[in-house]
C-alpha positions as CSV (number, residue, x, y, z in Angstrom):
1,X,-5.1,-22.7,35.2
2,X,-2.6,-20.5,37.1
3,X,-2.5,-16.7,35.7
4,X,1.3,-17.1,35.2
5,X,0.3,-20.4,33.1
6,X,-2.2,-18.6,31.4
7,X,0.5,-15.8,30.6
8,X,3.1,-18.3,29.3
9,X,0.3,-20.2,27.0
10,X,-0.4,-17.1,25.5
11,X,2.9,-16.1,24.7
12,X,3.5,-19.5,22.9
13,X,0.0,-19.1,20.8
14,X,0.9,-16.0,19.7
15,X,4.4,-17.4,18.7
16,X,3.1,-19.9,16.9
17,X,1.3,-17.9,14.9
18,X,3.6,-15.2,13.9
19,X,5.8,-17.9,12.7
20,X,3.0,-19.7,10.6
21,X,1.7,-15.9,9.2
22,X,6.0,-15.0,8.3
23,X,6.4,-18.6,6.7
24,X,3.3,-18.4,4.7
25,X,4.4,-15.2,3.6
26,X,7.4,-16.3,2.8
27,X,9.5,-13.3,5.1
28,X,12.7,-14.1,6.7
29,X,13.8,-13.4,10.3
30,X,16.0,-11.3,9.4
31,X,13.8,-9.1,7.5
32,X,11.0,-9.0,10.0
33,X,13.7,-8.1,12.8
34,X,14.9,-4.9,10.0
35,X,11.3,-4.3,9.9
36,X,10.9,-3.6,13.5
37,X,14.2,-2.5,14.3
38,X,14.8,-5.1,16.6
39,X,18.0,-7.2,17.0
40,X,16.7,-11.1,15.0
41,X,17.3,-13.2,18.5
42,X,14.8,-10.8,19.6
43,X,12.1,-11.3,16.9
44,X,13.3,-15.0,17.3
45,X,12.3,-14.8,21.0
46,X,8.8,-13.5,20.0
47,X,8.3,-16.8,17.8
48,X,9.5,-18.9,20.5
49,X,7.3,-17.3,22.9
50,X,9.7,-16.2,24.9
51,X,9.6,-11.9,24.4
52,X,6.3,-10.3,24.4
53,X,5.9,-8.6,21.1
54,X,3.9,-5.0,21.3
55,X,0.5,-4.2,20.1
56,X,2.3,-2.0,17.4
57,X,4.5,-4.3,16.5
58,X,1.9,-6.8,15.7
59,X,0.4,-4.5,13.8
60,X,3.3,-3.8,11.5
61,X,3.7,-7.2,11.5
62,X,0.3,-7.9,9.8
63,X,0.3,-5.6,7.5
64,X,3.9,-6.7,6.1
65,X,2.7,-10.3,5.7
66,X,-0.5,-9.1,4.3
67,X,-2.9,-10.5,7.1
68,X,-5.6,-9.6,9.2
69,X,-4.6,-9.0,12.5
70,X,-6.9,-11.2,14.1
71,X,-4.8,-13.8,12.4
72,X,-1.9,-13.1,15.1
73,X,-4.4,-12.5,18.1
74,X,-6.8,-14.8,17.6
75,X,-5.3,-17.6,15.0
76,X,-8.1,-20.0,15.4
77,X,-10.4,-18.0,14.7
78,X,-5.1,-6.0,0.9
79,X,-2.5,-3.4,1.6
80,X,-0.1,-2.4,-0.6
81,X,2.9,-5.3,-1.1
82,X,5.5,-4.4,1.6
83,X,9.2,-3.9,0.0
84,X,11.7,-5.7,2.1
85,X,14.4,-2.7,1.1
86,X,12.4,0.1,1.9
87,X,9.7,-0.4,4.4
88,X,12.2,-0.6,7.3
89,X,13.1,2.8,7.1
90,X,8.8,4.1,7.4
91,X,7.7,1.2,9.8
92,X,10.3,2.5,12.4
93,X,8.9,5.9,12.3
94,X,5.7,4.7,12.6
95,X,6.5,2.1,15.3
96,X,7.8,5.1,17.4
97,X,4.2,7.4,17.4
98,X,2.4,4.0,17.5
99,X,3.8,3.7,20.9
100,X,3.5,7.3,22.5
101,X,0.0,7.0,21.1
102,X,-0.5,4.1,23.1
103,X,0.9,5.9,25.8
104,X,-0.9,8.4,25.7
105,X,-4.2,6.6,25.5
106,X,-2.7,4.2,28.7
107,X,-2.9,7.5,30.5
108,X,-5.8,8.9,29.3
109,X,-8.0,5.8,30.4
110,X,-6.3,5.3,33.7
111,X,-6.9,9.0,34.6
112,X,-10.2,8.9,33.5
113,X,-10.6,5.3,35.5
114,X,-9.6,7.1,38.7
115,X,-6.7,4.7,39.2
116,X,-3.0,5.8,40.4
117,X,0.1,4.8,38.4
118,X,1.2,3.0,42.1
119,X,-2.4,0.9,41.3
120,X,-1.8,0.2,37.8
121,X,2.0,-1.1,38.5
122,X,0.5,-3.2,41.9
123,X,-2.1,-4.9,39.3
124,X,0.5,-5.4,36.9
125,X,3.4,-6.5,39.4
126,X,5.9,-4.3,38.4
127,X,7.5,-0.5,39.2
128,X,5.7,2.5,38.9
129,X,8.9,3.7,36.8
130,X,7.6,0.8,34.7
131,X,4.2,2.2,34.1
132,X,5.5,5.7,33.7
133,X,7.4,4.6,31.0
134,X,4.8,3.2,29.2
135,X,2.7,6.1,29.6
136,X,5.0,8.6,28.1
137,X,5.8,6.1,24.7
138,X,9.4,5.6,26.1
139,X,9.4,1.6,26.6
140,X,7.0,-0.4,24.0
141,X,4.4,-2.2,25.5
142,X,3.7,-6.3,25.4
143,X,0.9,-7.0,24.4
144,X,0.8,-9.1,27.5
145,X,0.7,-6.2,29.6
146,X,-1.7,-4.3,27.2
147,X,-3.8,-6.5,27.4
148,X,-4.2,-6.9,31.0
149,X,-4.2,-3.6,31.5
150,X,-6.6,-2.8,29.4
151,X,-8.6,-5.0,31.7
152,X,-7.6,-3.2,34.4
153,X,-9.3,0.1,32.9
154,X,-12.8,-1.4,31.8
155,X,-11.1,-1.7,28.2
156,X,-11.2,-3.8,25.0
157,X,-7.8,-3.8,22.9
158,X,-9.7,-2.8,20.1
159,X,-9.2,0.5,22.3
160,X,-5.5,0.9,21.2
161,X,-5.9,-0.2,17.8
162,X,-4.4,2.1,14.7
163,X,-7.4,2.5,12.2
164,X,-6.0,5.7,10.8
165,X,-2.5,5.5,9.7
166,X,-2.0,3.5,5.7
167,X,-0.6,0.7,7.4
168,X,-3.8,0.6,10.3
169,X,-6.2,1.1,7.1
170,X,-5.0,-1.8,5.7
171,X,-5.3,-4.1,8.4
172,X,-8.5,-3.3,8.6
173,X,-9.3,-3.8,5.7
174,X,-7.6,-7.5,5.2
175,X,-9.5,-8.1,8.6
176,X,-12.8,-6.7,7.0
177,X,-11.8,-9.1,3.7
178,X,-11.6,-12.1,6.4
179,X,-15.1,-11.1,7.6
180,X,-16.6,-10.6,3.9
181,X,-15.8,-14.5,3.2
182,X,-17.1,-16.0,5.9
183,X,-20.5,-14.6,4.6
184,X,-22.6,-17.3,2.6
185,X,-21.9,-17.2,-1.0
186,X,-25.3,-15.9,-2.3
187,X,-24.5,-12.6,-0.2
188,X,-21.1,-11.8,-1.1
189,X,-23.0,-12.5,-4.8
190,X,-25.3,-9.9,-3.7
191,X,-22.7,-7.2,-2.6
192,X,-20.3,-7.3,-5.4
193,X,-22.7,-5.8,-8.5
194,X,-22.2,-1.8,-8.3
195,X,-25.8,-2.0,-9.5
196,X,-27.3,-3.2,-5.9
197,X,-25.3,-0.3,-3.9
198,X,-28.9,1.3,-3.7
199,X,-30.2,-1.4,-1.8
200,X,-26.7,-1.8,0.6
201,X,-27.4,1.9,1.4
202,X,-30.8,1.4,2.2
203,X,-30.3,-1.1,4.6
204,X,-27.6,0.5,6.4
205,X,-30.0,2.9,7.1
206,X,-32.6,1.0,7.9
207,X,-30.3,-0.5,10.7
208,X,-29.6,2.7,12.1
209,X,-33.2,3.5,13.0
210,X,-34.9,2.5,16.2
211,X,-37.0,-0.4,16.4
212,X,-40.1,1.3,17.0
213,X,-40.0,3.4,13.8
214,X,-39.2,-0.1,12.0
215,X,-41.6,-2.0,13.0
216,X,-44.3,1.2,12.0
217,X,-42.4,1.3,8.9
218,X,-42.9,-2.7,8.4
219,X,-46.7,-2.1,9.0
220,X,-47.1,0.4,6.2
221,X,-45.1,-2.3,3.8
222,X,-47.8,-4.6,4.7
223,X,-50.8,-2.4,4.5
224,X,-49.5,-1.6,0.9
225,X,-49.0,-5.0,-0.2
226,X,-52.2,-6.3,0.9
């Protein structure tokens, strides 16, 4: 498959499932545009796969229809309830650092990747003025062109991902919920009693140690029980 085929299937996926994750949560266009400050043939374009939403977008996005965010990256594959009234008003604030943030990250890694803005723009195919923009927070990003330029630089996306910030925090989390039921029944029985947080504990440190000092420690179990 061509890369600009590649591009253009993406774009659709990723419509498709913004729609499905706005429908299910029963959100209007209208109220996702307000959300993002965006004009609603706009968000309508991102739907339709024809506008690349940003990274920050999406994330806003998931957390005001209470999703993981892997549900709009990766669709095959518990925030606080958002008010339509009032989270407009604290989203657009926090769209605008998301995306100097991101910015500022674009430049770190590309500085730190040795690369020029003139490379960066040649393996994107567009202006330098493009990139420069980017960098300094001043034009949002596609998640298109994230993406590919986070290729570009050795990165993952995971790089440019808000784990800080109430609304980041609880994307997380509803990802992390997504990841606790997929676990077989008899261990999410396990984890749930306050009474076995002991032996959780335990074994997360037993997974940081080396696997040297694990296996002598597995020896000594043995030598006790026999």
């Amino acid at each position: 498959m061509e890369a600009q085929e590649r591009l253009i299937l993406r774009r659709k996926i990723l419509g498709l499932a913004l729609r499905r994750a706005r429908e299910q949560a029963r959100k209007t266009v209208p109220a996702c545009a307000a959300l993002l400050g965006v004009p609603p043939a706009r968000y309508r374009a991102y739907e339709a796969g024809r506008w690349d939403p940003s990274l920050p977008e999406l994330e806003a996005l998931a957390w005001f229809f209470h999703v993981p965010l892997s549900a709009l990256l990766e669709p095959d594959g518990g925030g606080p309830a958002a008010s339509e009234a009032d989270a407009p008003a604290a989203v657009s604030e926090w769209l605008h650092l998301r995306h100097r943030i991101i910015g500022l990250l674009l430049r770190q890694a590309r500085e730190q990747a040795g690369k020029s803005v003139r490379e960066a723009a040649a393996f994107l195919g567009c202006s330098p003025q493009r990139i420069r923009a980017y960098e300094a927070g001043e034009r949002p990003i596609p998640l298109v062109d994230l993406e590919r330029l986070a290729t570009f630089l050795g990165l993952s996306l995971s790089a440019f991902l808000d784990t800080d910030s109430p609304i980041g925090e609880a994307v997380t989390l509803l990802g992390q919920l997504e990841q606790f039921r997929a676990l077989p029944p008899e261990v999410r029985a396990f984890v749930l009693p306050p009474a076995h947080l002991p032996y959780l504990r335990l074994a997360m440190r037993l997974a940081e140690l080396p696997a040297d000092r694990l296996r002598r420690i597995a020896e000594d179990l043995l030598e006790i029980t026999l």
